[in-house]
Rosetta silent file (secondary structure, phi, psi, omega in degrees, C-alpha in Angstrom):
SEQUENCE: XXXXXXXXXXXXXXXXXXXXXXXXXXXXXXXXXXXXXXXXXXXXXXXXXXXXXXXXXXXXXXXXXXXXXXXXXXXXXXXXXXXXXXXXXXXXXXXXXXXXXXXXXXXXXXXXXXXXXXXXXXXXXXXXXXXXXXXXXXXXXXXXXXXXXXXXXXXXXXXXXXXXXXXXXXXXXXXXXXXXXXXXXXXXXXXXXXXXXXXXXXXXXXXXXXXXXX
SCORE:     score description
SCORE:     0.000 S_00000001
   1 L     0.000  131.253  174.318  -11.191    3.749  -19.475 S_00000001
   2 L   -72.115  146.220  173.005  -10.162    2.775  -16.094 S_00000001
   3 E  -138.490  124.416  161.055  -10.693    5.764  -13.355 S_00000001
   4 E  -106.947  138.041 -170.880   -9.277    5.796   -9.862 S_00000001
   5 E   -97.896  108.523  166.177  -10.498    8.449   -7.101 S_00000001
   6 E  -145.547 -163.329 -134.527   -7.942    9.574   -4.907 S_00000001
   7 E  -101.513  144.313  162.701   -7.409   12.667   -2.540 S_00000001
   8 L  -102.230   24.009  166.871   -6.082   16.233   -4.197 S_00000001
   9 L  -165.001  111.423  155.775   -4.566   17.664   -1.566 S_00000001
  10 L   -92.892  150.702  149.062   -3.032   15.251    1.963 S_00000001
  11 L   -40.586  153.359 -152.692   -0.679   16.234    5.036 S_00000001
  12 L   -78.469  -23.693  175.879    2.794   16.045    4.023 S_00000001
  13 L   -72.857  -16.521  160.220    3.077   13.095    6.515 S_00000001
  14 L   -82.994  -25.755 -178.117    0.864   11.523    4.348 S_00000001
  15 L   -36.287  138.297  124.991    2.111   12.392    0.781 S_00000001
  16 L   104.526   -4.791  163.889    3.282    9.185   -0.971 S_00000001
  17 L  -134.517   18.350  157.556    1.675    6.768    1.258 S_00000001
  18 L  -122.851 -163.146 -133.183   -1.550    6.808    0.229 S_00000001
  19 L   -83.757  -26.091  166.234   -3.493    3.760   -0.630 S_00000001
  20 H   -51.315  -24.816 -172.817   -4.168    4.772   -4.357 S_00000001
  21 H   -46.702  -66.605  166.266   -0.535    4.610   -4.427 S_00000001
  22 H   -48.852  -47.807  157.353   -1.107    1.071   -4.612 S_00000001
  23 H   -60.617  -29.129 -179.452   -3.299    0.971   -7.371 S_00000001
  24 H   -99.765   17.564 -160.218   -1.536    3.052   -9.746 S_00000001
  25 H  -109.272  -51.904 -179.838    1.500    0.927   -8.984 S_00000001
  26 H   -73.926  -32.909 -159.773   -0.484   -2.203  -10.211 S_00000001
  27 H   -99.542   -7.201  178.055   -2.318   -0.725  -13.191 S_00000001
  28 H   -98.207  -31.093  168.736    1.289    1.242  -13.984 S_00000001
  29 H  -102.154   -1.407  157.785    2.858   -2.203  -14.140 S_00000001
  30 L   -65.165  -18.527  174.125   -0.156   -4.339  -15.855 S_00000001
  31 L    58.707   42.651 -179.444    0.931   -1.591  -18.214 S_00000001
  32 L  -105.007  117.557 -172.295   -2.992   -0.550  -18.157 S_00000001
  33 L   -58.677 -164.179 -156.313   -4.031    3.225  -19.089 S_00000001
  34 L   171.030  123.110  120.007   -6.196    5.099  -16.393 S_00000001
  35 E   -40.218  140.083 -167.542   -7.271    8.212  -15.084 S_00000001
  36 E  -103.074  140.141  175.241   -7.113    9.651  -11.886 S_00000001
  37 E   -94.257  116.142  159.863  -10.880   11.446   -9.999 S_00000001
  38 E  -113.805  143.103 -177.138   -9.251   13.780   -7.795 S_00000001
  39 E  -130.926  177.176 -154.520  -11.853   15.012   -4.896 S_00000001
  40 L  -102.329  164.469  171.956  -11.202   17.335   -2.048 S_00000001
  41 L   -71.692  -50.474 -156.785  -10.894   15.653    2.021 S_00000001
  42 H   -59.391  -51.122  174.359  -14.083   17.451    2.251 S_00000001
  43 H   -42.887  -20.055 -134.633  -15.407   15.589   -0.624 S_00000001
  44 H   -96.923   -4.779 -146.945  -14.605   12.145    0.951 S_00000001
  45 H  -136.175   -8.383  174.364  -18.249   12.265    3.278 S_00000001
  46 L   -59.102  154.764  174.820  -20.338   13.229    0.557 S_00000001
  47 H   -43.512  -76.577  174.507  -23.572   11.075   -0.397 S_00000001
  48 H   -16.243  -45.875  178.839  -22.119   10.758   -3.825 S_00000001
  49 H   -88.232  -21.980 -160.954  -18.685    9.295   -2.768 S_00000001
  50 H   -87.697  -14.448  173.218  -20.064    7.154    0.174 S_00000001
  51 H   -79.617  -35.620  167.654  -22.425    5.345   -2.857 S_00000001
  52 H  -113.464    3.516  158.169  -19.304    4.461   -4.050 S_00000001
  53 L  -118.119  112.767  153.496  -16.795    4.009   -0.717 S_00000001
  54 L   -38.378  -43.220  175.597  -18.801    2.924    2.055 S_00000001
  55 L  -122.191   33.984  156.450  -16.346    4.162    4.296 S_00000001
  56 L    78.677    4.590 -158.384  -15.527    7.286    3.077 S_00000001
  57 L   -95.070 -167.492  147.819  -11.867    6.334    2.343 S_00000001
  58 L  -115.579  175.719  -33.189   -9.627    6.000   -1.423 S_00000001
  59 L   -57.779  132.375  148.237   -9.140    4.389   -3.772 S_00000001
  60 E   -83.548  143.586  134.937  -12.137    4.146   -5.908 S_00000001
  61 E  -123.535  133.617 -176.100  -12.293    1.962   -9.295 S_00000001
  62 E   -93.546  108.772 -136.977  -14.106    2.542  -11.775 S_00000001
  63 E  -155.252   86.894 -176.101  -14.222    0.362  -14.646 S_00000001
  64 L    40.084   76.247  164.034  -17.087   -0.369  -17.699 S_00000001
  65 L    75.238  -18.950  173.670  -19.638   -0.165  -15.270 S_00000001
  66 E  -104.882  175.041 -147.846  -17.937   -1.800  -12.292 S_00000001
  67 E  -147.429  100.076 -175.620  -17.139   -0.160   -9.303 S_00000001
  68 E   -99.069  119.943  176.940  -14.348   -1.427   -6.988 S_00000001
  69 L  -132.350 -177.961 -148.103  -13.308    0.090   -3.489 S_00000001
  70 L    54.661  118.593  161.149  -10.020   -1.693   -0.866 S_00000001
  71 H   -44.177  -37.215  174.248   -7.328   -1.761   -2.051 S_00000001
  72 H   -71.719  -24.582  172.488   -6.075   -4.965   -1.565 S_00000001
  73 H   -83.706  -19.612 -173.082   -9.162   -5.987   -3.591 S_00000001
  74 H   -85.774  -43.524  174.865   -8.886   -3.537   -6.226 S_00000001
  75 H   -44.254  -60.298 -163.460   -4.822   -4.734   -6.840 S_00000001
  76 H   -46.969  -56.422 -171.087   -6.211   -8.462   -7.040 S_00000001
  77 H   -81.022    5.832  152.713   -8.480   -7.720   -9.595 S_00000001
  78 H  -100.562   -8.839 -172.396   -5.864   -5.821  -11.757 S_00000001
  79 H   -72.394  -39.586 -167.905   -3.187   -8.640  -10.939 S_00000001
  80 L   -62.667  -21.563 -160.159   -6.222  -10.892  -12.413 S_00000001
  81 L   -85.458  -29.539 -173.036   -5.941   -8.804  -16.146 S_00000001
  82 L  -134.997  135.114  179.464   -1.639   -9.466  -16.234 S_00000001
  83 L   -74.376   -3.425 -173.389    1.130  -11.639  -15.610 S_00000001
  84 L   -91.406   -3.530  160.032    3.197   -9.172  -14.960 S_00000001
  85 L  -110.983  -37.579 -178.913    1.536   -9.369  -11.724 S_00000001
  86 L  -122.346  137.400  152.326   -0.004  -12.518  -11.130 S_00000001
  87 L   -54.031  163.183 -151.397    1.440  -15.936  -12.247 S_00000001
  88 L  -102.070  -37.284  171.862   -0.095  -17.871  -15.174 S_00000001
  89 L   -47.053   85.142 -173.189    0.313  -20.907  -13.010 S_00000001
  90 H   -12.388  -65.995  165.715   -2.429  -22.008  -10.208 S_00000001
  91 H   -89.609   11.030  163.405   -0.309  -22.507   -7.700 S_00000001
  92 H   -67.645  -54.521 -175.351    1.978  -19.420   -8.546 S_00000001
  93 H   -51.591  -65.940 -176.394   -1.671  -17.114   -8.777 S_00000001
  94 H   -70.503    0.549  143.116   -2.602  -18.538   -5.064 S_00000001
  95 H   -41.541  -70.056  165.152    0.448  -17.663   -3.590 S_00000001
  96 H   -34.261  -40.832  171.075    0.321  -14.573   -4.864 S_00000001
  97 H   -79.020  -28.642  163.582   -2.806  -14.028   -3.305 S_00000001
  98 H   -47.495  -93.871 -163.872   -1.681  -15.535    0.394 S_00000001
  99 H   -20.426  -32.709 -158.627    1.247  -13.062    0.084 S_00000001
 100 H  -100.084  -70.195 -166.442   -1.232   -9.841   -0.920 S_00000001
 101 H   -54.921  -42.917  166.971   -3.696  -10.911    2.049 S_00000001
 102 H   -54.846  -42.866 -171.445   -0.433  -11.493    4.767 S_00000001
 103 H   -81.412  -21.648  163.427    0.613   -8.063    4.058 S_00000001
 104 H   -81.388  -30.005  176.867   -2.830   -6.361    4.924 S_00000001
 105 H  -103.552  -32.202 -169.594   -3.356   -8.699    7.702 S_00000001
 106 H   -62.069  -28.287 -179.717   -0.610  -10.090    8.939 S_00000001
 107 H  -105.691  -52.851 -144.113    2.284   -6.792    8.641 S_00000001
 108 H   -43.307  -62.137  167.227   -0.293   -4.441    7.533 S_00000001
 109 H   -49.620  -82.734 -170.568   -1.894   -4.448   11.400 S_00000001
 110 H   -57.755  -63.887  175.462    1.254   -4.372   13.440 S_00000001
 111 H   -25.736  -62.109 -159.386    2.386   -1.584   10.973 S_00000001
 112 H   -89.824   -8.771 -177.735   -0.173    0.341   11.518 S_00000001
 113 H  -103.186  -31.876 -171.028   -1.193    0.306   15.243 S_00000001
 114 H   -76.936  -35.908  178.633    2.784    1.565   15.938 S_00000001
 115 H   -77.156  -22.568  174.592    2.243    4.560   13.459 S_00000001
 116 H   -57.182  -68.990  163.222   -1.346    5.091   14.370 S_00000001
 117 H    -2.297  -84.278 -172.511    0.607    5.149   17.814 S_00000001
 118 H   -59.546  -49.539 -150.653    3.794    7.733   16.446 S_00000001
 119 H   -90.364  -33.663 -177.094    2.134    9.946   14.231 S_00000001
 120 H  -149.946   28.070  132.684   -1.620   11.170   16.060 S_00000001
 121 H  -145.501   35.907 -177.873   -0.733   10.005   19.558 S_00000001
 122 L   -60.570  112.399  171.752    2.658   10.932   20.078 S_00000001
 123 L   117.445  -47.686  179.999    3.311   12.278   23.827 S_00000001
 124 L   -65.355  142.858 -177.780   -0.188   10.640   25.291 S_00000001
 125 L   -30.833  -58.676  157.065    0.006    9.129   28.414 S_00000001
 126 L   -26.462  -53.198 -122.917   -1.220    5.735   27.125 S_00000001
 127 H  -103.979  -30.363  174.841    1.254    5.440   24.574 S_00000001
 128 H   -47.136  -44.183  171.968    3.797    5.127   27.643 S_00000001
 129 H   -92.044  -43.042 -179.922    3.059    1.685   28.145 S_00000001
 130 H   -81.318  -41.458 -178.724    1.342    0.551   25.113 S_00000001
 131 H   -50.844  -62.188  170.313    3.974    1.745   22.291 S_00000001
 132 H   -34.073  -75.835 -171.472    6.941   -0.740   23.414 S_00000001
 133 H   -57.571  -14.131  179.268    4.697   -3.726   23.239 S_00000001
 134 H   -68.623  -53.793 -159.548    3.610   -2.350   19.787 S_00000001
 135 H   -62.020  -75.074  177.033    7.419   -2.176   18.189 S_00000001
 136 H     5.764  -69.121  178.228    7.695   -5.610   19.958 S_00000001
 137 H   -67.298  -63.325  175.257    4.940   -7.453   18.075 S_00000001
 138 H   -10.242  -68.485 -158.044    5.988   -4.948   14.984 S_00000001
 139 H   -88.187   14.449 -177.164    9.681   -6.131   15.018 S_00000001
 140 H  -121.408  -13.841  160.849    8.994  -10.036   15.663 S_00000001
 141 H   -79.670  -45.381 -158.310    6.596  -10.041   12.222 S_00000001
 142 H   -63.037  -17.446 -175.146    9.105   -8.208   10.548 S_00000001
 143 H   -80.692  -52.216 -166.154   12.111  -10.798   11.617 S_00000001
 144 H   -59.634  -39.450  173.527    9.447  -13.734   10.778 S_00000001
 145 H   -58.211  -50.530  170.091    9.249  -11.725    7.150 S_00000001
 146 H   -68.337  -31.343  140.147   12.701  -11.763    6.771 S_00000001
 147 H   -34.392  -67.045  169.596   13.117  -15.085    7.310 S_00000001
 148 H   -81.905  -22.190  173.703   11.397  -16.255    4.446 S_00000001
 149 H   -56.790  -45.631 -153.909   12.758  -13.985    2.402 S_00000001
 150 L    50.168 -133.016  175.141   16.144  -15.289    2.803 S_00000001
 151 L   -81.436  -15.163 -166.004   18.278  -14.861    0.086 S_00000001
 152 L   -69.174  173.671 -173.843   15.301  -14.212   -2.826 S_00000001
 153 L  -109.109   -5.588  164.974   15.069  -11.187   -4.124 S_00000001
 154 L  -126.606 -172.264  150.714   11.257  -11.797   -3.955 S_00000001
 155 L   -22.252  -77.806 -167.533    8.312  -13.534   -1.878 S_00000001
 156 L  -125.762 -158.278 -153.450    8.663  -16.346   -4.483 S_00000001
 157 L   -67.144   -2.595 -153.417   10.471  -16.865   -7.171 S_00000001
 158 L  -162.647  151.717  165.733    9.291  -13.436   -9.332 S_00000001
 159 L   -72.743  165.056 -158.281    7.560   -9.967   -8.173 S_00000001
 160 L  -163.280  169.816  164.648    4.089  -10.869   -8.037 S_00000001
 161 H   -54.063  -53.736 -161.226    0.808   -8.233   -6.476 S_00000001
 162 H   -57.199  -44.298  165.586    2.218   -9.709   -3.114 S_00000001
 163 H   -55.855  -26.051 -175.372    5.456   -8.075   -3.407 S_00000001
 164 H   -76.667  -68.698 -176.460    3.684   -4.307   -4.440 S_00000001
 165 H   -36.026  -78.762 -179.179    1.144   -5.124   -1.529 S_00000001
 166 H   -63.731  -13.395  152.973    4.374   -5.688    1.139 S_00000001
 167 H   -76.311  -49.237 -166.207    6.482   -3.053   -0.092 S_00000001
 168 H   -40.297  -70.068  163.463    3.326   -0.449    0.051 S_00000001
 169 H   -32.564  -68.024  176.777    2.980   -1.682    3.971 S_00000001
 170 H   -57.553  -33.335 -172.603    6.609   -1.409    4.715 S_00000001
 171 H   -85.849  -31.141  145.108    6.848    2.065    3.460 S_00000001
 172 H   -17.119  -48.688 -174.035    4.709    3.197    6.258 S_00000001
 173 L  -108.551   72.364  171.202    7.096    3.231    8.773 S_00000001
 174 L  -104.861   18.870  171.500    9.310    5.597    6.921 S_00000001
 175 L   -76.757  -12.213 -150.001    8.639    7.802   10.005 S_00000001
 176 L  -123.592  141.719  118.493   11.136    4.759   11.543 S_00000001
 177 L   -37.362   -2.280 -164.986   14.611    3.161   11.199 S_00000001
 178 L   -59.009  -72.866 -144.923   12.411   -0.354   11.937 S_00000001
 179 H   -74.232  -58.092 -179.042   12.771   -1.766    7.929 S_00000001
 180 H   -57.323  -14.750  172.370   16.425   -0.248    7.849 S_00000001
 181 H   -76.793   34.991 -119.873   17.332   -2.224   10.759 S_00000001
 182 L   168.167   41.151 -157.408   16.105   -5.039    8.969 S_00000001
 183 H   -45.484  -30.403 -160.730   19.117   -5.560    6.108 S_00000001
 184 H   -89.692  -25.943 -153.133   17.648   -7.977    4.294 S_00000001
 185 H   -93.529  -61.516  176.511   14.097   -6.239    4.507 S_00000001
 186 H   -62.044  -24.233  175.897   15.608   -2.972    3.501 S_00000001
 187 H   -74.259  -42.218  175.640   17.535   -4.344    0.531 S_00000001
 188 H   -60.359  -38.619  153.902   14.347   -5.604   -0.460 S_00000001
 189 H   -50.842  -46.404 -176.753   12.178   -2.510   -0.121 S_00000001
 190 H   -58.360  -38.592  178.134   14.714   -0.869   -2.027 S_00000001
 191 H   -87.896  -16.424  151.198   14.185   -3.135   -4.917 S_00000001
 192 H   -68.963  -21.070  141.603   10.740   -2.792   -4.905 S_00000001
 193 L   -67.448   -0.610  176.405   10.858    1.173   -5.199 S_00000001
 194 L   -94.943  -29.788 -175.240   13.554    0.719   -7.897 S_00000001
 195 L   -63.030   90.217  173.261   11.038   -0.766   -9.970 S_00000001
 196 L     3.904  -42.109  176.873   10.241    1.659  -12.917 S_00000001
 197 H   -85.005  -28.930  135.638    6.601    1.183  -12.534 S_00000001
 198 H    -5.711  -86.410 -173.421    6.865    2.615   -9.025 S_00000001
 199 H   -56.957  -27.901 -169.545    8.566    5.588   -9.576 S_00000001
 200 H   -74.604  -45.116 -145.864    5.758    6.699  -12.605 S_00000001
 201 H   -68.089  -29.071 -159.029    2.818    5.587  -10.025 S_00000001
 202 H   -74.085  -46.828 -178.978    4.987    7.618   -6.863 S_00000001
 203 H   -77.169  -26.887  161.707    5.556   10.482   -8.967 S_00000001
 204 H   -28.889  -66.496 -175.352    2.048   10.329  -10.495 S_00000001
 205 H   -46.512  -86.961 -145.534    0.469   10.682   -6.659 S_00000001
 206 H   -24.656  -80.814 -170.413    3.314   13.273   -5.871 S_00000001
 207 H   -36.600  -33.913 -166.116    2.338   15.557   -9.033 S_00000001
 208 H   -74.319  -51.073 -157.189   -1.852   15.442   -8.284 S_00000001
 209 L   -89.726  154.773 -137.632   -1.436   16.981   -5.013 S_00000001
 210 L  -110.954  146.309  177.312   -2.062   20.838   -4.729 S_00000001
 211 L   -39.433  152.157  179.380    0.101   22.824   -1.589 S_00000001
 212 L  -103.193  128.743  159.738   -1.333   21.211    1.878 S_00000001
 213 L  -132.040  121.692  171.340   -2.814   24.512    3.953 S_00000001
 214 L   -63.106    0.000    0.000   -3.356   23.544    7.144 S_00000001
């Protein structure tokens, strides 16, 4: 039985974005059972968890003896078990994987320094100067993303792990108007949260977590 470890109780600003999210998104559309570990924040620093996260973070997987932690690595390797994730093709599969690697480094990073920014340094002095050039960089990958999208309705011709990976990423800044300004990027998001295997892994997360007390 596959088992992934992910947090039982987050901040509400967090609900619904975090990174297991991704996993049960791949293994809910590989159409692979699973179990969920749920541990405490407190839990996340223990010996015990840090033998199997280095850095103290989620998801773990756990799997017939192996033991997987990043996400972006743990998605690969269920993308590897189904087509309904990765193409059957060579050069369809390595696409797939460019696309799943662009969205942790290439959006993932700009994403993530403007929310880092918004969300637990809102107000500091710093932020005065430094935020603007963040949306800046932010909104000139996201234009370069939209671009190649064009008219598809995916990366490449089919959803693929790249497309889960780059909606997951985009759904960050849902503190933001950024992706709705962004028509073609927001039509796209949308259809990647429309997808059926979504909604079980979103409401899956949703359901595990126990009232947030601050």
């Amino acid at each position: 039985m596959i088992t992934i470890t992910a947090f039982r109780s987050v901040p509400p600003l967090a609900q619904g974005l975090v990174r297991d999210l991704r996993v049960r998104w791949a293994l809910e559309e590989a159409g692979l059972t699973y179990r969920v570990n749920l541990i405490t924040l407190a839990d996340k620093n223990t010996a015990a968890h840090m033998a199997l996260q280095p850095f103290g973070q989620v998801p773990v997987y756990e799997e017939a003896g192996l033991k997987l932690f990043e996400s972006g690595a743990i998605v690969l390797h269920v993308a590897a078990k189904s087509d309904a994730l990765r193409p059957t093709d060579p050069t369809g599969a390595a696409r797939m994987t460019c696309w799943v690697l662009a969205a942790l480094n290439s959006i993932e990073t700009a994403v993530t320094d403007l929310a880092h920014i918004d969300l637990f340094h809102s107000g500091e002095a710093w932020t005065i100067e430094r935020r603007p050039q963040a949306e800046a960089f932010l909104r000139l990958r996201l234009e370069q993303l939209s671009d190649w999208l064009g008219e598809r309705d995916w990366l490449e011709d089919r959803f693929t792990a790249g497309d889960l990976m780059m909606a997951t990423v985009l759904r960050i800044l849902r503190h933001t108007t950024i992706v709705a300004e962004v028509p073609r990027l927001d039509a796209y998001l949308k259809r990647c949260e429309a997808r059926p295997a979504f909604q079980r892994a979103l409401n899956g997360q949703m359901s595990d977590f126990e009232p947030w007390a601050a």
